[in-house]
C-alpha positions as CSV (number, residue, x, y, z in Angstrom):
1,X,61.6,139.9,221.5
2,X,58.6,139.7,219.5
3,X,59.1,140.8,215.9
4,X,56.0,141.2,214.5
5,X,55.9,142.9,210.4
6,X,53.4,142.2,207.4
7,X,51.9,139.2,209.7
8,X,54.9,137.6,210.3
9,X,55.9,137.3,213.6
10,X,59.7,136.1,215.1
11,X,60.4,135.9,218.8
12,X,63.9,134.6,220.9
13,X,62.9,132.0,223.2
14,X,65.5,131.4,226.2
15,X,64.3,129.3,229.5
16,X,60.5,129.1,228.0
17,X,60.6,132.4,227.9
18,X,59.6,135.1,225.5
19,X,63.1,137.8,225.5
20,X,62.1,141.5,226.4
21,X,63.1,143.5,223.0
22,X,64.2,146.8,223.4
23,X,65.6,149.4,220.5
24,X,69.0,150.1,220.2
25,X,70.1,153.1,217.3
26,X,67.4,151.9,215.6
27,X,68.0,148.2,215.6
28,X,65.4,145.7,217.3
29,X,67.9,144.1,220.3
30,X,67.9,141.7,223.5
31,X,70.4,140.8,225.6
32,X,70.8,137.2,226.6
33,X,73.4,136.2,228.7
34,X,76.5,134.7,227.0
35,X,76.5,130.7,226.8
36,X,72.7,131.1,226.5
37,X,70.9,128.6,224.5
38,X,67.6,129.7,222.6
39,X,65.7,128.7,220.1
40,X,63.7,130.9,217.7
41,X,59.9,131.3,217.1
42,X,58.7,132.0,214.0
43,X,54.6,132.9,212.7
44,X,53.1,132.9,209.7
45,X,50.0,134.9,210.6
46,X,49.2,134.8,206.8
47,X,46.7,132.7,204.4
48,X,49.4,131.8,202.1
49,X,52.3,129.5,202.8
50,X,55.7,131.0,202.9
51,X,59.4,130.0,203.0
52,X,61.4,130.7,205.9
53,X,65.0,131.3,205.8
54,X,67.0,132.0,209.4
55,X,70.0,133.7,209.4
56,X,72.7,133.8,212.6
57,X,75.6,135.6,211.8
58,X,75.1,135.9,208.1
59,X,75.0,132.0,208.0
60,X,71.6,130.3,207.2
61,X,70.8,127.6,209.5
62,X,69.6,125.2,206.5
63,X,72.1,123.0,205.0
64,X,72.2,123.0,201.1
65,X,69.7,126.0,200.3
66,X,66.6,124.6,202.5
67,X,64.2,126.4,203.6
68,X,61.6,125.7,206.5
69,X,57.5,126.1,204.7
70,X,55.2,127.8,207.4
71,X,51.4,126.8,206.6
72,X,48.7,129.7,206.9
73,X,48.2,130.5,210.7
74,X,51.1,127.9,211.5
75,X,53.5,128.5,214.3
76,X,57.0,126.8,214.6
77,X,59.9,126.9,216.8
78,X,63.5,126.1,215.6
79,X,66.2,125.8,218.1
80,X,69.2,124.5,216.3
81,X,70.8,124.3,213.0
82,X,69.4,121.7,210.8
83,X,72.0,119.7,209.0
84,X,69.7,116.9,208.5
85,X,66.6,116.1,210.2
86,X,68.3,114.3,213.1
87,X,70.9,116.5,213.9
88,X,72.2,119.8,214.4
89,X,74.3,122.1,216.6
90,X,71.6,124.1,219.5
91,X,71.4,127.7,219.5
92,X,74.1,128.9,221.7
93,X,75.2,132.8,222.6
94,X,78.9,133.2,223.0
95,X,81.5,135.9,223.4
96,X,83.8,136.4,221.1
97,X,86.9,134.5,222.7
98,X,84.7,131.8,222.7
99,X,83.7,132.4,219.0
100,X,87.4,132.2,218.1
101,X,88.5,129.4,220.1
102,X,85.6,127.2,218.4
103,X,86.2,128.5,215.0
104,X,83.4,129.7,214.5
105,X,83.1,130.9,210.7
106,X,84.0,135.2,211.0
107,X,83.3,136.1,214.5
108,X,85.0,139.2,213.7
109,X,81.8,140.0,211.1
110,X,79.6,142.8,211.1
111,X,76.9,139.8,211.7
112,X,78.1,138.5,214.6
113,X,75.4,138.1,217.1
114,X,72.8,138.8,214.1
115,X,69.8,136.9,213.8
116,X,67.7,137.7,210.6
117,X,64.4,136.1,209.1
118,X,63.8,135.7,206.1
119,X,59.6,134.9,204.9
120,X,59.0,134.6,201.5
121,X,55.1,134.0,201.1
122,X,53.9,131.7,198.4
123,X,52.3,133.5,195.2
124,X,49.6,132.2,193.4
125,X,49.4,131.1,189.8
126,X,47.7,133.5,187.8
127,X,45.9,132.1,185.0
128,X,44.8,134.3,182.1
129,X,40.9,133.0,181.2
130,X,40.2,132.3,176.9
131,X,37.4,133.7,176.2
132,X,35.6,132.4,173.1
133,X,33.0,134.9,171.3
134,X,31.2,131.9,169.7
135,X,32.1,128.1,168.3
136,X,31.7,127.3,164.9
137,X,31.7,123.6,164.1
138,X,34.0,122.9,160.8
């Protein structure tokens, strides 16, 4: 899958490998087989920075409201949920059974199987000029 919209791009990685994406009512899909891991690819083709948030299953993958910052024309991949910067669960596809028997937060959610990306790109500071007509000296 290779998402690509307003020069961001975000593709599912399994085996070092790029997943076919296909459309499905309207939805961008792939199919991976279940107990899959992956990890996700995400672009900033921009010249601004911008704040990525990922989203499986509704959940975001940063722990306490983090957010990943993509430089201009940087590339990064992700593969597993970042609780702190040494640790995290992988990126894993599972069935539903599997879901429930893990305890996984709703599996039973609309989200389920979701993956969503979220880039917010970095505005700049505008800075309105003062214009002087002329300096007097008191």
């Amino acid at each position: 899958m290779m998402a690509y919209a307003n020069k961001y791009v975000v593709s599912i990685i399994r085996n070092n490998k790029i997943q076919r994406e296909f459309n499905s009512n309207g939805q961008r899909t792939i199919h991976i087989p279940f107990d899959s891991e992956y990890s996700i690819r995400v672009q900033n083709k921009t010249w601004k920075k911008s704040l990525v948030d990922i989203l499986i299953d509704g959940i975001s993958i940063f722990a306490a409201d983090k957010k990943l910052l993509l430089n201009p024309q940087q590339s990064v991949d992700v593969e597993r949920f970042v609780a702190d910067l040494k640790s995290g669960r992988k990126f894993k596809f599972v069935n539903l059974d599997t879901a429930i028997k893990e305890g996984h937060q709703d599996p039973t959610s609309s989200d389920f199987g979701n993956v969503e990306v979220i880039f917010t790109p970095q505005y700049e500071q505008t800075i309105n000029p003062i214009i002087f007509d002329s300096l007097r000296s008191a």
